[in-house]
C-alpha positions in Angstrom: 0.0 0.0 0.0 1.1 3.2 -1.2 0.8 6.7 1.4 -0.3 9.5 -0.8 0.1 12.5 0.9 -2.6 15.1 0.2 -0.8 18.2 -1.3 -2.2 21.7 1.1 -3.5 24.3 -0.3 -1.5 27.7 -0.2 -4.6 29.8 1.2 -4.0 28.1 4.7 -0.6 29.5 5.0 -1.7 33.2 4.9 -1.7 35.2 8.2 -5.2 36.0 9.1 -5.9 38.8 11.6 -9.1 38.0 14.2 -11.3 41.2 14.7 -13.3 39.8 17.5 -10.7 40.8 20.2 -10.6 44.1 18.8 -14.0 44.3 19.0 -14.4 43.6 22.5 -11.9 46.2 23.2 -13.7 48.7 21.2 -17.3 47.8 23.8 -14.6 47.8 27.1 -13.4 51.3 26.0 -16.9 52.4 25.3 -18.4 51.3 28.8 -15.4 52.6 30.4 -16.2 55.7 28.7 -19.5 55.8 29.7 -19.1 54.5 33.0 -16.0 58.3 34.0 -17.7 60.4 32.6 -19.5 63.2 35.2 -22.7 65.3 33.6 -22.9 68.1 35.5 -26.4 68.7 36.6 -27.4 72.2 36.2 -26.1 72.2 32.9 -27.9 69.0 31.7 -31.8 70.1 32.5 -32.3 74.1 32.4 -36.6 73.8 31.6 -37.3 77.1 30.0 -40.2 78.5 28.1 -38.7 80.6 24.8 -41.6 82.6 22.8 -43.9 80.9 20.0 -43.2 82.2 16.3 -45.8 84.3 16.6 -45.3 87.5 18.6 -48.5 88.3 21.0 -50.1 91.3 20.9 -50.7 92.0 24.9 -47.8 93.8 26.5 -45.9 92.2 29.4 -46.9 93.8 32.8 -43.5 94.2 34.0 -40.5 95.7 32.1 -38.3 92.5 31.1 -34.7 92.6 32.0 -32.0 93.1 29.1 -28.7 90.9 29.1 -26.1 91.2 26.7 -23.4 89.0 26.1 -20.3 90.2 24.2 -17.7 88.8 21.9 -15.1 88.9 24.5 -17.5 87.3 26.9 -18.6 90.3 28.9 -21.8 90.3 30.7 -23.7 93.6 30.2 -27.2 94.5 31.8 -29.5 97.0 29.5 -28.6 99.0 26.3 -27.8 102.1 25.0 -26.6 104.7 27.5 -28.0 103.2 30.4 -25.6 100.2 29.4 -23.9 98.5 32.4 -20.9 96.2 32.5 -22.1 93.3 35.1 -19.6 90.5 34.7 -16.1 89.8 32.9 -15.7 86.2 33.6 -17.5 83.3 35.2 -15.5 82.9 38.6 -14.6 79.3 40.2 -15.2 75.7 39.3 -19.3 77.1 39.5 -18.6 79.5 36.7 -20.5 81.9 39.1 -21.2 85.5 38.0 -21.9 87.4 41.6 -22.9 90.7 40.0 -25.7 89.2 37.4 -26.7 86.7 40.5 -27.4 89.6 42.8 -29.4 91.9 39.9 -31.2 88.6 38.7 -32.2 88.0 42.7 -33.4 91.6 42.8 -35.3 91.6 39.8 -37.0 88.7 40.3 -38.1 89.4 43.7 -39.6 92.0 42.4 -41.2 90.6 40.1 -43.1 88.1 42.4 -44.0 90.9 45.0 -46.1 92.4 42.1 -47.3 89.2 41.0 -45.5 89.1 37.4 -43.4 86.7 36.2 -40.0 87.7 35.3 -39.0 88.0 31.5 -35.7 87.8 30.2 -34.2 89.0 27.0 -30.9 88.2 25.8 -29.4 89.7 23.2 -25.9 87.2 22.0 -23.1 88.8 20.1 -22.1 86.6 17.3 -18.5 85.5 17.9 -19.6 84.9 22.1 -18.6 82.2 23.3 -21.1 79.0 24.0 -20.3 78.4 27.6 -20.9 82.4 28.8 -24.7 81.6 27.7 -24.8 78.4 29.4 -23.5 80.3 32.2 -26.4 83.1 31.8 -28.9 80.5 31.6 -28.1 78.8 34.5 -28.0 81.8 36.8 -31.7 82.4 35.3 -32.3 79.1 36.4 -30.9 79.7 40.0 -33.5 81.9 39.9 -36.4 80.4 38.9 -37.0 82.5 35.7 -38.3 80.5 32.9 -39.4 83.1 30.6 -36.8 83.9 27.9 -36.2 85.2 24.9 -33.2 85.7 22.6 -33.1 89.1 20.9 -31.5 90.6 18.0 -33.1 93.8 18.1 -29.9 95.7 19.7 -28.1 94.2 16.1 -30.8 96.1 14.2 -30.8 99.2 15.9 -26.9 99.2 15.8 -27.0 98.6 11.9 -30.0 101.6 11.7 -27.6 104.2 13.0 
């Protein structure tokens, strides 16, 4: 009896390169991932009611308070000449803003004693930066103000002069 050996094919000798482990370090990174990273709360839920697309025709009983937030990320309260710097820069690990926190606590306290509900227009310069509005909102939030709108109006005016 002859042996015949069976001749192998040339395909098996070719490296192959397994994805599964990859894959499982892919979903290990991912949880991990997931599983650090902190969402800080006041930033994550800020309930606000912005305006409908159609503008009402009553007038608000109480005079809404003007913020403006600059290019350079200046906080400023009104506009025109009766324009006031409040705040340069968020201060701390809070990103507080003590001079907007004390006129927000002032206007809205006065708002409730005459049974209003504070309004809020903010006016955005374009190049400002995303996280001095978060910061805004959030001190409206401290303060229970939910009525907002974002303005462009001071723009217009600027560009009528």
């Amino acid at each position: 009896m002859a042996r015949h050996r069976r001749a192998t094919a040339l395909d098996e000798d070719k490296p192959e390169l397994s994805i599964s482990p990859l894959i499982d370090i892919c979903f290990l990174l991912l949880i991990y991932f997931l599983v650090t990273t902190t969402i800080k709360q006041k930033e994550r839920d800020n309930s606000m009611a912005l305006p409908s697309a159609a503008p009402s025709e009553a007038q608000p009983d109480i005079q809404p308070f003007f913020i403006k937030v600059s290019n350079d990320g200046h906080i400023y309260a009104n506009v025109g000449a009766a324009q006031e710097l409040l705040d340069t820069e968020a201060q701390g690990t809070e990103r507080t803003l003590p001079v907007l926190d004390q006129r927000l606590e002032i206007y809205a306290a006065a708002a409730k004693a005459g049974n209003n509900k504070p309004l809020v227009q903010i006016y955005v310069e374009g190049e400002a930066e995303q996280q001095v509005v978060s910061d805004v909102l959030n001190h409206l939030a401290k303060h229970d103000i939910s009525t907002v709108t974002f303005t462009d109006l001071v723009a217009q005016d600027e560009q009528l002069k």
